[in-house]
N, C-alpha and C positions, 0 to 999 in steps of 0.2 A: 597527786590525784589528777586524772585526768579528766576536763570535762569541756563539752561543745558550747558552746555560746551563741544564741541563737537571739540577733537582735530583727525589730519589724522596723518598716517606714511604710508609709501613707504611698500607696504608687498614684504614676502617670495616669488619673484616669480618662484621656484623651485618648490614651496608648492601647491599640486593637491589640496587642500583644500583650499577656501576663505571664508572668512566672511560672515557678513551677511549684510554689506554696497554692498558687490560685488553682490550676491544678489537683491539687492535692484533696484541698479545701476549697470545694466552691465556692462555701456561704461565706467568706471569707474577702476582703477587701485588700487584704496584706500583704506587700513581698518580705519573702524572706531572705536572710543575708547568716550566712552563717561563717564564725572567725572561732578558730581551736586553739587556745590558748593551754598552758600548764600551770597549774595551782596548786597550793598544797589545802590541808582542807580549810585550814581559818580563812583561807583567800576566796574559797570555794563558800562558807559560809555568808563572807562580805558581801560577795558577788547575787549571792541571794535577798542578802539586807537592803542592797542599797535600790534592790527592783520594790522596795514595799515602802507604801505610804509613811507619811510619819505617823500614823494611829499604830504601825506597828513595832516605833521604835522599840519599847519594852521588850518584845520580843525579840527582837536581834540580839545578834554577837556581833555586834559592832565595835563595843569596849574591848573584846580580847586582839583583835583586828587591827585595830583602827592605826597605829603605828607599821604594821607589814607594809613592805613594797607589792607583795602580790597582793594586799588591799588598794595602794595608790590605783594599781594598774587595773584593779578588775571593776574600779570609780570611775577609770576615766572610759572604759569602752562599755559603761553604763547608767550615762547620767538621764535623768527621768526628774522633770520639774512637777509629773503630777500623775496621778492613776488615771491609766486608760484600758482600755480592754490588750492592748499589747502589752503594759507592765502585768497585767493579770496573766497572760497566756504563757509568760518569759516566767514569772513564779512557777509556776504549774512544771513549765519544763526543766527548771532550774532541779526544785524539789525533786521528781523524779528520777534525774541525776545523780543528786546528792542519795537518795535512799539506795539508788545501784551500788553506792561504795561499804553497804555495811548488809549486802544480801548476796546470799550464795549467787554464784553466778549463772544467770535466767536472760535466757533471749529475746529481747521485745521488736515488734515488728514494726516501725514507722512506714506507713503506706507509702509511696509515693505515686504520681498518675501512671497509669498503665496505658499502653495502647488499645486502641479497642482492637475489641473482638468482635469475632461473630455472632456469640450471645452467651448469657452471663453463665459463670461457669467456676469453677474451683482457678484457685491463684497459685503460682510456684513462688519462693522467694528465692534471691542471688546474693552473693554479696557485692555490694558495690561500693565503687571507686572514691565516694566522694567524701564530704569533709567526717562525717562519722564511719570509720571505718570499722568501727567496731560489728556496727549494726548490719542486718541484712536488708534488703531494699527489695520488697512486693514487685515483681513486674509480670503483665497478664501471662500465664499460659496457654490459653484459649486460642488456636490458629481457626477458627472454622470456618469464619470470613474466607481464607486464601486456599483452606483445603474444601471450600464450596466452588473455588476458581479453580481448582487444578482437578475437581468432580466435571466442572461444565467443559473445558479444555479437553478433556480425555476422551470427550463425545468426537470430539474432530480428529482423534489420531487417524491415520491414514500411515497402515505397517506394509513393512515388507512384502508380505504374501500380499495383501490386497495390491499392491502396485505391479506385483507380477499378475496377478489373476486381471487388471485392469489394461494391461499391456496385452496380451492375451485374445481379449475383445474387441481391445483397439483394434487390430490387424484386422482382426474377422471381419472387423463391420466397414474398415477399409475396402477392404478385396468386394467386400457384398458392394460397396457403392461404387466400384468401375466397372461392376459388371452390370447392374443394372440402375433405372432411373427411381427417385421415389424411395430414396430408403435413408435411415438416421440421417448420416454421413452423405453428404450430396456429392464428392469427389468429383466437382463438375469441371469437365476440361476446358483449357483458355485457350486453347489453340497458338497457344506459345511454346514455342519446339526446343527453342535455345537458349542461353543463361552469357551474359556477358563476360569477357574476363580482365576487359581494364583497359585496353587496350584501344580502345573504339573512340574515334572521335568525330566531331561535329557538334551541330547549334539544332538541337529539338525543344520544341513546345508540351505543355503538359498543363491540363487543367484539373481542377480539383472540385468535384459538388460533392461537398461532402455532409454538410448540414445547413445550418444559418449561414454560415458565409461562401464566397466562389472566388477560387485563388489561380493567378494566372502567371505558368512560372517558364521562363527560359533556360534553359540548362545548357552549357558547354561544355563539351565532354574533353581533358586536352589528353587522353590515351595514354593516357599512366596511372592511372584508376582515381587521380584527382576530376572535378572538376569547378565550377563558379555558376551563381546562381542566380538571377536577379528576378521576383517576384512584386506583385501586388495583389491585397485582397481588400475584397469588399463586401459589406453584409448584405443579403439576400431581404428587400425590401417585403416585408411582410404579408401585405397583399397578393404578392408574385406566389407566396409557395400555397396560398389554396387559390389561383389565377383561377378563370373560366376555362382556359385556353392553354395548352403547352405551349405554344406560339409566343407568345406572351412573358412566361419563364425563359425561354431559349431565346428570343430575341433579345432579351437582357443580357445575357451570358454571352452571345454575339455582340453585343457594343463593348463591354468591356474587355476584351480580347482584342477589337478593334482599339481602345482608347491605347491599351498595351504594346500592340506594336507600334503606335505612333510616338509614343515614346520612348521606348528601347531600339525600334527596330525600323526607324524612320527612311532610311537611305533603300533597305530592302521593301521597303512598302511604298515608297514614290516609283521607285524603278518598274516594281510588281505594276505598277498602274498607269505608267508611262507605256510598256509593253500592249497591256490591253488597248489601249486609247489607240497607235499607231496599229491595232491589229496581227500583231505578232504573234507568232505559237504559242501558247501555254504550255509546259510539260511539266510533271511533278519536279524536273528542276528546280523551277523553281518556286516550289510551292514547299512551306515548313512542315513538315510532319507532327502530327500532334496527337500526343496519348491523353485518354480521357478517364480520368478516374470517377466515378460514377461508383459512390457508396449505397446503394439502396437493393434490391433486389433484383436480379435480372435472371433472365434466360439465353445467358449467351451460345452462341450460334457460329460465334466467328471469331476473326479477332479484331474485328472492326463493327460487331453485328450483333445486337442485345437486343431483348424486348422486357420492357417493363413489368415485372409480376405485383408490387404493389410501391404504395410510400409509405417512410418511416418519417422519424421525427421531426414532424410538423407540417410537413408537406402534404398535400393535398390535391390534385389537378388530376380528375375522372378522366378524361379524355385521352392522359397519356398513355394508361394502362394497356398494356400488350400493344404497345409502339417502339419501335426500333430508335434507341435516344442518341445513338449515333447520328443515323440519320438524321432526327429533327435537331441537333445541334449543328451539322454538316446546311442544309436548309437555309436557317439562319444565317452560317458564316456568307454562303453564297448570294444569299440576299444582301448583303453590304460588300461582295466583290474583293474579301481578304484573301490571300496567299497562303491558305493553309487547309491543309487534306488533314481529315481526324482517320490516323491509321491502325490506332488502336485504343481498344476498348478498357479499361483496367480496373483491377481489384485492388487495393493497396494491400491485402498481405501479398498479390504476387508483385506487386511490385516493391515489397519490402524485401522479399527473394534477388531479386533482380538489381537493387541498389547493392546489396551487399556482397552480391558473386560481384558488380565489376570495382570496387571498392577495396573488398579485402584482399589482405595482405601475402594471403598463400598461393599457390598455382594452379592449386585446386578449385575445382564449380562447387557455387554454394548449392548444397543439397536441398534444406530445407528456410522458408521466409518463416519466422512463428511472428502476435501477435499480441502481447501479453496488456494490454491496458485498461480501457476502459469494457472492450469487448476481446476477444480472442480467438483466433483462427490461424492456421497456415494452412500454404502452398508447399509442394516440392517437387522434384524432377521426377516423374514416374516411366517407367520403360513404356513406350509405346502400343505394345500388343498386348499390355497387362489393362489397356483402356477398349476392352472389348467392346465395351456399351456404344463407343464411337461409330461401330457398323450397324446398331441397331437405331440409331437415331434418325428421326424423320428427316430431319433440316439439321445440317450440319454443315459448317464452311469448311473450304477449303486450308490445310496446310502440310507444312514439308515435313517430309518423313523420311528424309537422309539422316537424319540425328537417332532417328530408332526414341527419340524420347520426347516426352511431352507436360509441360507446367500443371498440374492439378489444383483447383483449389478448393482443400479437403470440406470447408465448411464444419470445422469440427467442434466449435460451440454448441451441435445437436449431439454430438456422441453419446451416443447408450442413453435415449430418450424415454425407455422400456427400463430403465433405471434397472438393469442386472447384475451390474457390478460397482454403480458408483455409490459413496460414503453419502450417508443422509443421517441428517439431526432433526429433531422437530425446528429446529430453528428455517432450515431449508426448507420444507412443508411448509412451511407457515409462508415463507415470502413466495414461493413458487405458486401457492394456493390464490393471491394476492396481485399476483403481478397481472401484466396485462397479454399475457401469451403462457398459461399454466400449463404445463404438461410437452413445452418446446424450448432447447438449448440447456437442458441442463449441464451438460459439463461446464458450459459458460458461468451458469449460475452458482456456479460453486467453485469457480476460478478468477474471474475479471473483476477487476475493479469497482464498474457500475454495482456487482450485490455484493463484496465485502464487508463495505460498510453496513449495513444491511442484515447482514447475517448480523454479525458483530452486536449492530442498536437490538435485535429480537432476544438475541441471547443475556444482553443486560437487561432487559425487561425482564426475562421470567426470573433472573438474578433476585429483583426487584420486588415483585411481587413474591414471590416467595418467602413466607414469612418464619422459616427458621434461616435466612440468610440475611447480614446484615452489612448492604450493600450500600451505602449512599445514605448509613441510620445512626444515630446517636441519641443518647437519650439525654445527653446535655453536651455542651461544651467543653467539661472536663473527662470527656471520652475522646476527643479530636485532637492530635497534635497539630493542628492550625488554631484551636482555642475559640472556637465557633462553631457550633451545630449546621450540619452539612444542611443543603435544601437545595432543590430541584426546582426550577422556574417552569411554571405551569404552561408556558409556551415552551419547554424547550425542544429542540429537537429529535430530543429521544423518544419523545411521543408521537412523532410525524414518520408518516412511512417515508424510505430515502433520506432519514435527518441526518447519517453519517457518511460524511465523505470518506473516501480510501484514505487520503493524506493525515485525517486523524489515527488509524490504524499503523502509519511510516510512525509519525511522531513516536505515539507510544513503544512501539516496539523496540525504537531503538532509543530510548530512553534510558540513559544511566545516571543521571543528576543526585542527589544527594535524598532522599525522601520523594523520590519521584516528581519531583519538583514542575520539570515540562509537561509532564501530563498531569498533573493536576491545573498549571496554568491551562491549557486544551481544551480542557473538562469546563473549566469557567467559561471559559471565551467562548468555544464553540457548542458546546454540549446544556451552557446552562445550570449547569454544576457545581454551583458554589461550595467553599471549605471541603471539598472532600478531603479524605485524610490519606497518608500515606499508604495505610492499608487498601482501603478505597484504590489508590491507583495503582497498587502490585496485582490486585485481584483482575483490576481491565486490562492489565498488560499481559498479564497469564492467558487470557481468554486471546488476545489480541494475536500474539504469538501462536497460538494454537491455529486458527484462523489461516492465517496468512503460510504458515509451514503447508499447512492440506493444501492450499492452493499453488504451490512450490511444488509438493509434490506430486497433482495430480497431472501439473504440466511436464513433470518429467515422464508421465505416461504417454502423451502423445508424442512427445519428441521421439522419447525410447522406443514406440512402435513405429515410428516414419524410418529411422535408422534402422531397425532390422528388417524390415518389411521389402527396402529398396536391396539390402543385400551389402552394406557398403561397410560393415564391419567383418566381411569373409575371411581376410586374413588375420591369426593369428598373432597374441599384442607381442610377440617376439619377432615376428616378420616386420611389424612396423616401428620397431625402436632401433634406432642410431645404437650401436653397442657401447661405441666408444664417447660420446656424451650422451647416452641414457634419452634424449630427447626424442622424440614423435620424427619419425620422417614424414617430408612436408606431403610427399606426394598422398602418404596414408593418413591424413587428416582429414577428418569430415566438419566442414565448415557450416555451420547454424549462423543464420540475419535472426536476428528479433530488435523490436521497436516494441515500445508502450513505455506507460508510465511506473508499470509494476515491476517490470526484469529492469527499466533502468535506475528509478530512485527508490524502490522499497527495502530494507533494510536485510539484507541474506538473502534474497531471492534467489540467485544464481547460486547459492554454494547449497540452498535446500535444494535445487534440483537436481547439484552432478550428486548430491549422499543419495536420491534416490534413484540414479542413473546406474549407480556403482550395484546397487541395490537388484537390480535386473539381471538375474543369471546368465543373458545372451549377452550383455554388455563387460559387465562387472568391474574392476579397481581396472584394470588394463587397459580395455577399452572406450572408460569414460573419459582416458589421458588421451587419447585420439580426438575426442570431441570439443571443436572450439569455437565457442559459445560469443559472439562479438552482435557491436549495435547497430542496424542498419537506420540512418536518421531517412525521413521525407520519402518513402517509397512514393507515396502519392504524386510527387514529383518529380522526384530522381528515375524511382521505378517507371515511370509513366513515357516519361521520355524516353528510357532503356527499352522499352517496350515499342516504343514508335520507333527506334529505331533497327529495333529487333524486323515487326512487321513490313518496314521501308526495304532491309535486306531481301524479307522474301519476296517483295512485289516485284523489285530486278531482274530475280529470278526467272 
């Protein structure tokens, strides 16, 4: 006779962790411990004696028993000084036992805890591994929870044809904005003619306003596409960025430029002023060239020559608007008598372009700078005469046009503002309705960083609210395999517009731990999201996933249209493969810069863009092998430099 042996003990009740009896049994106090032992039936009988009071001696078979070894043994792994609600439950199961061995053979179902579900629903049973093998073991079949995530997920696909049909548009609305002023795509020209190739050497200046802080970098170029860097920065004193006065802003930015070279650049800054003092020439000899990264809006004019259209985050100062910030930083320097002409004006994605043509490793110009992080935009070489709008322009600077080509910067965070081709969810609607610029950048918005997270917290809200989905719900703790009824902290972040960072959307995605383990740690920590359960955090990582792929792919949109737009996949992918090792010949590689936080640390980002590169019928499997996709670090500074040195070339001229 075979039979399971099913003994209780009193748990840890200190211990936030319980069994899988508690589990099973909520009302329950008890862990269980189960040992499978073989008996013939007098032992099997004993084994039930020795679980009953002495009121029930009479009734045992203990006498016929009580000399068997399989009684010794089934006494000692059941000794009991007194009736407890565990000697009574171990009856119960004993008994039930013993009657299976004198009844046709009937299959009883021992529940065991299921995983939750979505909501309450018919059960499958399995057979399971463990100590009663016999039996079958309840586990939910209820998926609804994870096929309510793979419902909300499928809002975001972003297919084939759509990625051609948004390729498509791209170009159109390209072409529309070098020809005229004022439309989606602003393809406003930088008046940067040239692209580095490595080669270039010297000591350029580069400054950065790019938000709160003002960064002030030297750059060495030693002409083998390396070079060394030495920087300082410092926070933009709060006062200063709603000043009365630009003066005020810019004279600040002019001391610490000045603190800068007195301590990097001491020997060139005495000398510089020993010069003036004895009355000696000045020439841009000996004056540093200096590129200006200037992140806010402009109307550039030149490549030294911008006017202010408005301020972004946090800035303030009425007065500067439609003023040339070149000049009032140029102003400034000259008012404290520093050794530095500001030559040029810069954008960091073209100067994200411009670190990475003199950088990378091929002999090829980089075609196109992209922007993937917190915001997103590129630059790229565009031919010259295809920048018609250049002769329509009131005020336009001078530059060279021996190169036949000219640096664009696409401004392509506004693409298809007319929303004609791009992927929309109410979740997008909802934040676009909300933001503080509705109805401008949407490709951005549905790409960068800044609204990921964003999308992502909207979409678990209506998860949420939705009350046939069972998101973050338990109706006890014997629903949660953490063994604690989930809850949401009534400050959490999920309730505040911008409560999710992009980084919680990396975590999860590339989350493979055992029960999802990091993202449910996430989920507490950052989200406020206590016990969620395992299912809980497949169902955000479905959604998360979905997410982040749209945004992979619709940047394989603009890439994909910059490259066929410029013309620079013409030849045939048999023209440009090595026969004899199958490799890319170098000449016919098209080299792509990008910088941010999304193409460098989000999880597949680059490999969701060449599937939907491949994906492009002008491109396809061939031609995505030509495309080589590498990371441009510091345009702001690198590029900025490469850019004043670029502009210093043409002023010799």
């Amino acid at each position: 006779m075979y039979i399971s042996f099913t003994r209780y003990q009193e748990p840890d009740r200190g211990s936030r962790r319980q069994s899988s009896a508690r589990r099973a049994y909520p009302s329950s106090s008890l862990l269980l411990h189960h040992r499978s032992i073989t008996l013939g039936n007098s032992a099997a009988l004993a084994l039930l004696s020795s679980h009953l009071p002495t009121g029930f001696d009479s009734w045992s078979a203990r006498p016929l028993t009580k000399s068997s070894p399989d009684y010794q043994i089934s006494s000692k792994l059941s000794r009991q000084s007194r009736i407890t609600v565990t000697q009574a439950f171990s009856v119960f199961i004993a008994l039930l036992v013993l009657l299976l061995q004198f009844l046709p053979s009937t299959t009883v179902f021992f529940p065991t805890p299921s995983t939750k579900s979505a909501s309450s629903g018919s059960t499958t049973c399995q057979k399971s591994n463990s100590i009663l093998d016999s039996l079958p073991v309840c586990t939910s079949g209820n998926m609804g929870l994870i096929e309510d995530a793979r419902r909300v997920a499928a809002e975001f696909e972003y297919p084939a044809d759509k990625v051609e049909q948004g390729v498509k548009e791209f170009i159109r609305q390209m072409d529309e904005g070098l020809q005229e002023t004022g439309k989606s795509m602003s393809q406003i020209p930088t008046y940067v003619t040239a692209v580095p190739n490595g080669t270039e050497k010297g000591v350029y200046l580069a400054v950065d306003l790019g938000g709160t802080n003002f960064r002030v970098c030297s750059i060495k170029l030693n002409g083998d596409t390396t070079f060394s860097l030495t920087q300082s920065k410092v926070a933009i004193p709060r006062e200063l960025m709603v000043a009365k006065t630009s003066q005020e802003l810019f004279s600040f930015l002019a001391k610490q430029i000045e603190s800068f070279l007195k301590a990097h650049h001491h020997e060139h800054f005495e000398e510089y002023h020993q010069r003036r003092k004895a009355g000696e020439p000045i020439t841009d000899e000996h004056l540093f060239k200096l590129g200006f990264t200037f992140s806010f809006p402009v109307h550039q004019v030149g490549i030294n020559k911008g006017y202010l259209i408005r301020w972004t985050k946090g800035f303030d100062i009425s007065d500067a608007i439609g003023k040339d910030v070149c000049a009032l930083l140029q102003a400034e320097i000259d008012a404290l008598h520093l050794p530095i002409k500001v030559a040029a004006l810069v954008n960091d994605t073209v100067g994200t372009l411009m670190a990475r043509s003199y950088t990378s490793p091929g002999k090829t110009g980089t075609l196109l700078g992209g922007i993937f992080g917190t915001g997103t935009n590129g630059a790229y070489v565009e031919k010259l005469d295809k920048v018609t709008k250049l002769k329509k322009m009131e005020e336009g600077g001078d530059y060279d046009d021996s190169t036949g080509n000219m640096i664009v910067n696409t401004e392509w965070g506004s693409f298809d503002n007319q929303m004609t081709v791009l992927p929309n969810t109410p979740y997008d609607e909802a934040l676009d309705k909300e933001s503080n610029n509705p109805g401008i950048q949407m490709f951005e918005k549905r790409v960068s960083g800044m609204f990921l997270g964003e999308v992502l917290r909207r979409a678990i809200l209506s998860m949420i609210k939705d009350g046939k989905t069972d998101l973050f719900k338990d109706e006890s703790s014997g629903t949660n395999d953490v063994h604690s009824t989930c809850t949401i902290a009534d400050d959490s972040p999920l309730y505040k517009q911008w409560g999710i960072d992009t980084s919680f959307l990396s975590i999860a995605h590339e989350d493979q731990s055992a029960g999802y383990r990091i993202t449910r740690q996430a989920l507490s920590k950052d989200l406020g999201v206590d016990a969620a359960s395992s299912e809980d955090a497949e169902a955000i990582k479905i959604v998360v996933e979905a997410i982040g792929k749209r945004s992979a792919r619709l940047s394989a949109v603009a890439i994909g249209a910059v490259i066929i737009s410029t013309g620079n996949l013409t030849l045939t992918a048999g023209d440009a493969v090595d026969d004899q090792n199958k490799e890319v010949i170098e000449e016919e590689v098209v080299d792509i810069g990008v910088d941010g936080s999304l193409v460098e640390f989000y999880p597949g980002f680059e490999q969701y863009i060449r599937e939907a590169l491949r994906e492009i019928k002008a491109i396809g499997e061939k031609g995505e092998k030509r495309i080589r996709i590498g990371i441009a670090k510091d345009g702001s500074g690198v590029g900025a430099a490469l850019i004043a040195l670029v502009a210093g070339g043409r002023e010799k001229e």
